[in-house]
MMTF fields as JSON, N, C-alpha, C and O atoms, coordinates in Angstrom:
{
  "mmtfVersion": "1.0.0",
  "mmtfProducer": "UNKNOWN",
  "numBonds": 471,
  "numAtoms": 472,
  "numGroups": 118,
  "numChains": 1,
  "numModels": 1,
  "chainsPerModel": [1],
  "groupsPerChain": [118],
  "chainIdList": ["A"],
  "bondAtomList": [4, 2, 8, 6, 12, 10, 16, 14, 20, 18, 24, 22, 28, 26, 32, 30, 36, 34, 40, 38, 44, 42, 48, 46, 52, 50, 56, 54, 60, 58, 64, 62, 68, 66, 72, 70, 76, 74, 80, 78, 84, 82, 88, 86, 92, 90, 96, 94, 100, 98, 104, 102, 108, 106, 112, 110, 116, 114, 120, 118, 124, 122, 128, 126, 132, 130, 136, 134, 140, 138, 144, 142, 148, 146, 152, 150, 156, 154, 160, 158, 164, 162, 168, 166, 172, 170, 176, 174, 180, 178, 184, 182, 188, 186, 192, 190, 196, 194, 200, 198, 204, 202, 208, 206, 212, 210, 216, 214, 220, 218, 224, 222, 228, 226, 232, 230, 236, 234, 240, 238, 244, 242, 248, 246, 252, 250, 256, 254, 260, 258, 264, 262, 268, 266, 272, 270, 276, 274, 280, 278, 284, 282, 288, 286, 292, 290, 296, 294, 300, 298, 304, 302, 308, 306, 312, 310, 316, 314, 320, 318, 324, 322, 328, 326, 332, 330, 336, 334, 340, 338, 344, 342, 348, 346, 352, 350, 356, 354, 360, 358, 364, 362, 368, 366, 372, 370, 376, 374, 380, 378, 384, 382, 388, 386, 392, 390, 396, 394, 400, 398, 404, 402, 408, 406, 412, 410, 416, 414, 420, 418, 424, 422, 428, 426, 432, 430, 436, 434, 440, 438, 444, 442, 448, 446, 452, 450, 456, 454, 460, 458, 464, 462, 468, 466],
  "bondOrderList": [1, 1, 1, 1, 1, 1, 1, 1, 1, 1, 1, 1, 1, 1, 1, 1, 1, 1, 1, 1, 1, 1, 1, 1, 1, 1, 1, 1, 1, 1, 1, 1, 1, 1, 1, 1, 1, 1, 1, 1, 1, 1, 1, 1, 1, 1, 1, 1, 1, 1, 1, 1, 1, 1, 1, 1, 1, 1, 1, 1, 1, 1, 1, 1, 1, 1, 1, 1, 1, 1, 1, 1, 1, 1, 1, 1, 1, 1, 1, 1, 1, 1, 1, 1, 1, 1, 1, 1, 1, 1, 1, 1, 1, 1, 1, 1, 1, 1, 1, 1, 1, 1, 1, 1, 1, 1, 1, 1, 1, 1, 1, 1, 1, 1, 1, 1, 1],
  "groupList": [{"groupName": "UNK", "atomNameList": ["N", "CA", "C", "O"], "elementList": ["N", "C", "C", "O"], "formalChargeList": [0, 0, 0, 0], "bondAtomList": [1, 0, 2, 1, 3, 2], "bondOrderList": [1, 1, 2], "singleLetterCode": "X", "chemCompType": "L-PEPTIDE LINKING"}],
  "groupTypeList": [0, 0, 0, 0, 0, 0, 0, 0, 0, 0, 0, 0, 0, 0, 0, 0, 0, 0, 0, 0, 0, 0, 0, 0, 0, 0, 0, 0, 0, 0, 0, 0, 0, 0, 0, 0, 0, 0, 0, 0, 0, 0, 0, 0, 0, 0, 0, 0, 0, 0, 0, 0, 0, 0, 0, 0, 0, 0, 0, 0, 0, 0, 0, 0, 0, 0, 0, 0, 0, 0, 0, 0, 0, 0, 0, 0, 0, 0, 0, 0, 0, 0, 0, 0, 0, 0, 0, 0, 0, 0, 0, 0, 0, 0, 0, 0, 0, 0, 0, 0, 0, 0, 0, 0, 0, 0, 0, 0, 0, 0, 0, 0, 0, 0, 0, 0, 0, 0],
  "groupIdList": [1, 2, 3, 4, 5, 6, 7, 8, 9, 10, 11, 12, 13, 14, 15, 16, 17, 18, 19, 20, 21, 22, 23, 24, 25, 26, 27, 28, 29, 30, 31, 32, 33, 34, 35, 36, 37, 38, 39, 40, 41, 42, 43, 44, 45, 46, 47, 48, 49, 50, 51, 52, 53, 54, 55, 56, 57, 58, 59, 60, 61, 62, 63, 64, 65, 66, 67, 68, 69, 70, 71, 72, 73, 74, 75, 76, 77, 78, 79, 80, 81, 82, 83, 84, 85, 86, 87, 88, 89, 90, 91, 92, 93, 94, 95, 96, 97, 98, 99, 100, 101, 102, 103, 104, 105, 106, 107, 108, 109, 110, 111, 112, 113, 114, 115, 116, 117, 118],
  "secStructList": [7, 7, 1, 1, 7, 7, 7, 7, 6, 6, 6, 7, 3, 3, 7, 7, 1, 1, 7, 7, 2, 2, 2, 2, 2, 2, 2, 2, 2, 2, 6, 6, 7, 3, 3, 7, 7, 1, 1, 3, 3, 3, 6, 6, 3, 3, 3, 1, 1, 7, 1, 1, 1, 4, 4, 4, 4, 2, 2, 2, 2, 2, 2, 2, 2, 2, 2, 2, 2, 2, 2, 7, 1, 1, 1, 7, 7, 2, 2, 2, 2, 2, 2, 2, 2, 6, 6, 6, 2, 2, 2, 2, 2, 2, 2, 2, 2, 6, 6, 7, 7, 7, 7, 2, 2, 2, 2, 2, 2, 2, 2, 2, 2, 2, 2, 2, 2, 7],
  "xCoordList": [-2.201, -0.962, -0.506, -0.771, 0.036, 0.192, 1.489, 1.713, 2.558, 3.931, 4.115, 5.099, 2.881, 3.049, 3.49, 3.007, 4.15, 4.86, 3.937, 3.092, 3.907, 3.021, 4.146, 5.361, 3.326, 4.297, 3.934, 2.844, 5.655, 5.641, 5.51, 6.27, 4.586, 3.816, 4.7, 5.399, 5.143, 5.598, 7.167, 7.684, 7.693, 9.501, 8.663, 9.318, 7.528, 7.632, 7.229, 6.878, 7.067, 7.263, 5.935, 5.843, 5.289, 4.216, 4.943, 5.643, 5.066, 5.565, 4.559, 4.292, 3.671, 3.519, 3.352, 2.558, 3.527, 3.361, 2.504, 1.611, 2.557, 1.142, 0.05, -0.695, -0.409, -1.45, -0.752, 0.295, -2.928, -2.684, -2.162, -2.017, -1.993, -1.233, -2.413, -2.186, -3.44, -4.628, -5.238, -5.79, -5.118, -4.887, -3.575, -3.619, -2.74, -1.415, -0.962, -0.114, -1.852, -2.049, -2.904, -2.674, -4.282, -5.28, -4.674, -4.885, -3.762, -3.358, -2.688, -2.596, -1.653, -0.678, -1.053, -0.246, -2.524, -3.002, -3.579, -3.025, -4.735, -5.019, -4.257, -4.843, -2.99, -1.844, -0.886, -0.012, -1.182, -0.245, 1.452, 2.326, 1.616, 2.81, 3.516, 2.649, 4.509, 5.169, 4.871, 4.549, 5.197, 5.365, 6.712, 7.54, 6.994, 8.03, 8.444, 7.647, 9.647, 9.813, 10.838, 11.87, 10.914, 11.756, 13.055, 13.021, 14.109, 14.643, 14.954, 15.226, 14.874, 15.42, 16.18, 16.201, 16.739, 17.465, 16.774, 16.342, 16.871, 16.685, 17.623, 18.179, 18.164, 19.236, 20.408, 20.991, 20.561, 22.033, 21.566, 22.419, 20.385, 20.454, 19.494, 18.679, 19.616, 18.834, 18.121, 18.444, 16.375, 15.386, 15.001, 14.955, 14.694, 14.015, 15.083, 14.882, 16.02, 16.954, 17.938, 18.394, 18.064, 18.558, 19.992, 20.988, 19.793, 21.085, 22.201, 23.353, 22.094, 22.561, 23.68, 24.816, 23.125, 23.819, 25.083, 24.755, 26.278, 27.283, 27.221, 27.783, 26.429, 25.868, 25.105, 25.322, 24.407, 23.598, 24.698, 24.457, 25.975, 26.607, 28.227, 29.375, 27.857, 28.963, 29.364, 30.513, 28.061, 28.33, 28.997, 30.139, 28.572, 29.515, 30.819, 31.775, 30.713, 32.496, 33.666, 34.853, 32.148, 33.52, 33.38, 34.359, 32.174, 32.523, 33.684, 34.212, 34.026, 35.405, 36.432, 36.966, 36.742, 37.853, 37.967, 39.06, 36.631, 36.818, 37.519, 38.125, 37.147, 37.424, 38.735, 39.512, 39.258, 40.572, 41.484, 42.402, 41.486, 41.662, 42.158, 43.178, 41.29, 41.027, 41.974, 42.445, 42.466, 43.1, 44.443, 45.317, 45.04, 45.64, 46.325, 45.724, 48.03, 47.914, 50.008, 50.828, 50.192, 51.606, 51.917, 52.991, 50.87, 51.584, 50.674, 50.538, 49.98, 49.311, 50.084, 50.587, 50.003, 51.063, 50.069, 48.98, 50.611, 49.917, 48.826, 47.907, 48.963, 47.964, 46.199, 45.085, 47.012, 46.008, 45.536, 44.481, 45.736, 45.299, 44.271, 43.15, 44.469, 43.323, 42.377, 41.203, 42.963, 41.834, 40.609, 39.475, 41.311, 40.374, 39.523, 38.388, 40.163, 39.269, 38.169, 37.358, 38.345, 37.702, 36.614, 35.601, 36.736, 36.081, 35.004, 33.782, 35.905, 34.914, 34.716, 33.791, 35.292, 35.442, 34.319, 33.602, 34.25, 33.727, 32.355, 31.799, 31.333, 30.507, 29.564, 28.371, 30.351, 30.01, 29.203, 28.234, 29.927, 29.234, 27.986, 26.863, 28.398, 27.351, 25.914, 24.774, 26.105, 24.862, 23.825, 22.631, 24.961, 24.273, 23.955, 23.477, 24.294, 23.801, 22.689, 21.952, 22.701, 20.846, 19.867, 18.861, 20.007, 18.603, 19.173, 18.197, 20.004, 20.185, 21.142, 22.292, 21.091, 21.887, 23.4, 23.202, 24.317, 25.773, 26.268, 26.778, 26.256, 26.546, 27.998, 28.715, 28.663, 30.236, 30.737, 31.459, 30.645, 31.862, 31.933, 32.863, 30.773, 30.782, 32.031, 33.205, 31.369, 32.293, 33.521, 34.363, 33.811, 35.654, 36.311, 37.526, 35.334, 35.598, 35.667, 36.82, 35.343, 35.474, 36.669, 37.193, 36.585, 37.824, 38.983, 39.898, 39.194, 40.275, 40.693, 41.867, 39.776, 40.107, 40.455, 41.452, 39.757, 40.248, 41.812, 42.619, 42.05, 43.53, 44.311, 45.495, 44.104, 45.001, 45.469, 46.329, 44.713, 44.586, 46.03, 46.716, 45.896, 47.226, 48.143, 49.037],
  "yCoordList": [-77.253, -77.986, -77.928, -76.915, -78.752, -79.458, -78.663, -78.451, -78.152, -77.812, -76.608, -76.012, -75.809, -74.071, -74.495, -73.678, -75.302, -74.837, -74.753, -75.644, -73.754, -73.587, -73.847, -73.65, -74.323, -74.445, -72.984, -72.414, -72.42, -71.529, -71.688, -72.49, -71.018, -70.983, -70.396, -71.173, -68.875, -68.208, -68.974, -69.116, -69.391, -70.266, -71.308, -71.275, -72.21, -73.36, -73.575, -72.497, -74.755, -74.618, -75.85, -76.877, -75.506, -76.792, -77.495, -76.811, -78.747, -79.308, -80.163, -80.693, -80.325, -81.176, -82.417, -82.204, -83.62, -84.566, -85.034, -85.783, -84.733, -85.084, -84.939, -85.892, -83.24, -82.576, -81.599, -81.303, -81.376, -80.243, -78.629, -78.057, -78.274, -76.837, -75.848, -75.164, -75.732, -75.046, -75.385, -74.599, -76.751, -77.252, -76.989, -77.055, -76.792, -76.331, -75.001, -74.818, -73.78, -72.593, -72.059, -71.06, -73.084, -72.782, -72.988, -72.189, -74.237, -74.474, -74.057, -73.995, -73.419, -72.596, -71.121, -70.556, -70.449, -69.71, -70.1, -69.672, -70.94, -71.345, -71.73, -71.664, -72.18, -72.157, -70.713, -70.378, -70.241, -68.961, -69.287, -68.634, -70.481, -70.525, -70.508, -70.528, -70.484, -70.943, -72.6, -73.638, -72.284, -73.352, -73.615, -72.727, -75.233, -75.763, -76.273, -75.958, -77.054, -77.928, -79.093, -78.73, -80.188, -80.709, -80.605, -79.847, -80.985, -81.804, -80.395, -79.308, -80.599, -79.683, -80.764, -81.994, -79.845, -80.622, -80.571, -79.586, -81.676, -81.688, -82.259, -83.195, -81.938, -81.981, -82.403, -83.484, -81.189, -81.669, -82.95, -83.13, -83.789, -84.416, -83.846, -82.955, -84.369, -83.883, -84.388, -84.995, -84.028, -85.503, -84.739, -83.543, -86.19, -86.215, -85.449, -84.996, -85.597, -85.444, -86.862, -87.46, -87.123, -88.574, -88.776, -88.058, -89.978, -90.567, -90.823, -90.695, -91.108, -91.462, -90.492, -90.63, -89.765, -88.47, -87.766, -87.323, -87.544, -87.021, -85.615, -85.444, -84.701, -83.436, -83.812, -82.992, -84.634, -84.943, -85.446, -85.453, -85.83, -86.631, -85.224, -85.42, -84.45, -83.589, -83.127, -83.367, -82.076, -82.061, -82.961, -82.651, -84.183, -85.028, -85.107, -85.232, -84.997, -85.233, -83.628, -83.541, -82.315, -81.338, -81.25, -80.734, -81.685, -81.999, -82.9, -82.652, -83.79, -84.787, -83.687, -83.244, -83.202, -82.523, -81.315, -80.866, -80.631, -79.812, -80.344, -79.568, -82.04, -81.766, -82.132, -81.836, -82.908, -83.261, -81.881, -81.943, -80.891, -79.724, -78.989, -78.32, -79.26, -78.416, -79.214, -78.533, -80.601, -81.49, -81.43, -81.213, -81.488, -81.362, -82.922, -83.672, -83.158, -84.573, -84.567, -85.452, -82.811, -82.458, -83.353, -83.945, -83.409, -83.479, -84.449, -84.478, -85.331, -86.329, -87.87, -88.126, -88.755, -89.635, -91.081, -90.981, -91.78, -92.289, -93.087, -93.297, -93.702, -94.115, -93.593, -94.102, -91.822, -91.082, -90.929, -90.322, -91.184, -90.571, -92.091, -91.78, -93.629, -94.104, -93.887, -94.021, -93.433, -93.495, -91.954, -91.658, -91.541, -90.227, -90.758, -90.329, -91.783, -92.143, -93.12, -93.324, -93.582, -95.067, -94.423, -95.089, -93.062, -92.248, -91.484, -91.6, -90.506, -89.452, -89.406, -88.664, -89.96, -89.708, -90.659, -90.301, -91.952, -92.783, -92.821, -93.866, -91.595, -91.424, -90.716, -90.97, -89.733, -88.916, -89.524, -88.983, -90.804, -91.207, -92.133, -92.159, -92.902, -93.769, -92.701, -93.1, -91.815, -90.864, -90.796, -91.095, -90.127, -90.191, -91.573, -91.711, -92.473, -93.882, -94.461, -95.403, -93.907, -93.82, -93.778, -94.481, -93.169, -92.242, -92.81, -93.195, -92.934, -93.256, -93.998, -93.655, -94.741, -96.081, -95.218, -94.296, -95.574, -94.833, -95.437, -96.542, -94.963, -95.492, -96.165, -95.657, -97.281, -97.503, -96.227, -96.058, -95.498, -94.752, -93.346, -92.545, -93.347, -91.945, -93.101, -92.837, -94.221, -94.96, -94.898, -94.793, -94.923, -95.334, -93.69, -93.513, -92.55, -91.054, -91.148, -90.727, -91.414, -91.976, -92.35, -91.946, -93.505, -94.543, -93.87, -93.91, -93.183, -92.491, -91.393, -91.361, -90.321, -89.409, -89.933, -89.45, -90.892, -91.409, -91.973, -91.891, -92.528, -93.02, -91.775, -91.956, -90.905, -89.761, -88.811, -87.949, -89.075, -88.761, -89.713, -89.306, -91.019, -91.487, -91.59, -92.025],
  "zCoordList": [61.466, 61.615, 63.075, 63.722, 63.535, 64.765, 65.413, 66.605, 63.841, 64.586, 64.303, 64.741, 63.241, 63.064, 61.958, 61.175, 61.283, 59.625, 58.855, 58.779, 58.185, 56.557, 55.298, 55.296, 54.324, 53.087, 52.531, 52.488, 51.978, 51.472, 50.187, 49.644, 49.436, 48.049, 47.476, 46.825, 47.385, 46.658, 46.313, 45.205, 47.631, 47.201, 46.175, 45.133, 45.984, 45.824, 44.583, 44.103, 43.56, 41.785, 41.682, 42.354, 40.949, 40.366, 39.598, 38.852, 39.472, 37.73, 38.009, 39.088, 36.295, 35.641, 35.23, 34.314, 35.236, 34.199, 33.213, 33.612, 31.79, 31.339, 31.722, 31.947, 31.939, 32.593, 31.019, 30.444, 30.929, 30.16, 30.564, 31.644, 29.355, 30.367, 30.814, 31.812, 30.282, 31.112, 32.278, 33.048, 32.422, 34.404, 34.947, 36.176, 34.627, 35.264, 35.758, 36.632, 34.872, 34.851, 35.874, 36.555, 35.946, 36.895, 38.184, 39.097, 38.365, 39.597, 40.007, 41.233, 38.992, 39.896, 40.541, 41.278, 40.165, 40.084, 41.447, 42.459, 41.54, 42.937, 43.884, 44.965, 43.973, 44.972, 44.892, 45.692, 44.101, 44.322, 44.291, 44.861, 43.456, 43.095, 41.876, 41.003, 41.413, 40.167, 39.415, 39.992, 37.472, 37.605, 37.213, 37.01, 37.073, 37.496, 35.981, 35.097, 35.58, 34.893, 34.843, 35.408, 34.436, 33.98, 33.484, 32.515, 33.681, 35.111, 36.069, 35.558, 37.354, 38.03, 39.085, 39.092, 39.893, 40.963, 42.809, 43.409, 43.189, 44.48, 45.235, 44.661, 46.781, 47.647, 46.395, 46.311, 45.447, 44.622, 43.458, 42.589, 43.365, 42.497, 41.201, 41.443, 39.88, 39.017, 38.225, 37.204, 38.924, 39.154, 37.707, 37.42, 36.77, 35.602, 34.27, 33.144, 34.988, 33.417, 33.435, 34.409, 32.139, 31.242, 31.961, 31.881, 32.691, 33.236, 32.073, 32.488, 30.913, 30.213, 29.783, 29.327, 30.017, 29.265, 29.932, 31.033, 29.662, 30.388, 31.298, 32.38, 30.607, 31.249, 32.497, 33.389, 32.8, 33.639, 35.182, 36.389, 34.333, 35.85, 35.876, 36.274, 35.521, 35.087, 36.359, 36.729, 37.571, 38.735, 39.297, 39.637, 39.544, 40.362, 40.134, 40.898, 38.734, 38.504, 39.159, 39.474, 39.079, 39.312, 40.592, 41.131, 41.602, 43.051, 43.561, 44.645, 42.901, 43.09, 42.986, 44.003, 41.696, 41.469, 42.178, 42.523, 42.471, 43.516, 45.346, 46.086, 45.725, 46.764, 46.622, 47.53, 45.345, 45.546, 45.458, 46.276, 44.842, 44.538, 45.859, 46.02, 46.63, 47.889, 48.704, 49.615, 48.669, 49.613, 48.631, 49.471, 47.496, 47.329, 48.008, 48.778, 47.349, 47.779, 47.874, 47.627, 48.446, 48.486, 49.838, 49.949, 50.887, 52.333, 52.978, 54.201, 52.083, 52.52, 52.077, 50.983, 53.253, 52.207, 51.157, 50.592, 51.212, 50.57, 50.838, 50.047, 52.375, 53.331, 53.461, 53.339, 53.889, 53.724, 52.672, 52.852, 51.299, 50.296, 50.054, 49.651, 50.228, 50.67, 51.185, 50.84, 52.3, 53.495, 53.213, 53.592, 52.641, 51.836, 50.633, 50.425, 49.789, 48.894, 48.752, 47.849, 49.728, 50.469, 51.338, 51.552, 51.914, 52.745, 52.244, 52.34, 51.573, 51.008, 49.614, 49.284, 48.725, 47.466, 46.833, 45.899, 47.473, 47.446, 47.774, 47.436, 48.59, 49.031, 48.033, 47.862, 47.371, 46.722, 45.206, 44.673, 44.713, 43.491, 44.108, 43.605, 45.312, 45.771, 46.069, 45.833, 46.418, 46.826, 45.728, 45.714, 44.463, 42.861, 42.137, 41.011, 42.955, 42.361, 43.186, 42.894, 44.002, 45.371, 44.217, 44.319, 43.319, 42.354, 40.881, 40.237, 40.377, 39.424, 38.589, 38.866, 37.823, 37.332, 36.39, 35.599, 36.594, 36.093, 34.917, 35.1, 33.63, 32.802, 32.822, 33.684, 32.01, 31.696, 31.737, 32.719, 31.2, 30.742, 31.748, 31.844, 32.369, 33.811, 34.7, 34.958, 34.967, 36.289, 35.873, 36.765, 35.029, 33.973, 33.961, 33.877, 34.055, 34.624, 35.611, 35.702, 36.794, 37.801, 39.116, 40.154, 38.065, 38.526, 38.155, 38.978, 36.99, 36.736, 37.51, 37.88, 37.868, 38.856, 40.186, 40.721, 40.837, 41.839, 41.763, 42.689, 40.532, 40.324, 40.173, 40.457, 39.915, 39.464, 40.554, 40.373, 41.922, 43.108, 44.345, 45.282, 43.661, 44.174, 43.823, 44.549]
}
């Protein structure tokens, strides 16, 4: 390698797809790593579990309420409390909609917290 990085084996997880599990065993054996499964998460999203499902978009929703939480909306007026939701609040579901399709009724959770915010 050109820049010195090696992939670290031991941090890193095999998964699967429709591979039997006695090739999955061997390989994780010849890489010297773990294996992996279904769904896990990467940078915060959670690849290969059912969009559909409310558990699946649950993070996003307590990251909202966490940041509104944290901003609180005593000494912001109402301007700002746009310009926060139009900003950041707004970023946060678009990120989780990069990877995956949002059912009716997550967006309508949603839209409501954002309303409950002004």
């Amino acid at each position: 390698m050109a820049s010195g990085l090696k992939v670290n084996f031991h941090k890193s997880s095999l998964i699967g797809v429709n591979v039997q599990r006695d090739f999955m065993k061997a390989a994780c054996n010849f890489l010297h790593c773990g294996e992996g499964s279904l769904p896990f998460k990467y940078l915060g999203l959670p690849v290969g579990a059912n969009s559909r499902k409310m558990s699946t978009w649950e993070p996003m929703s307590e990251q909202l309420k966490k940041r509104l939480n944290s901003w609180g909306n005593k000494y912001v007026s109402l301007a700002g409390r746009i310009v926060l939701l139009n900003s950041i609040l707004n970023a946060i579901p678009i990120f989780y909609l990069s990877f995956m399709k949002i059912p009716v009724k997550v967006l309508k959770m949603v839209t409501r917290i954002q309303r409950e915010f002004l």
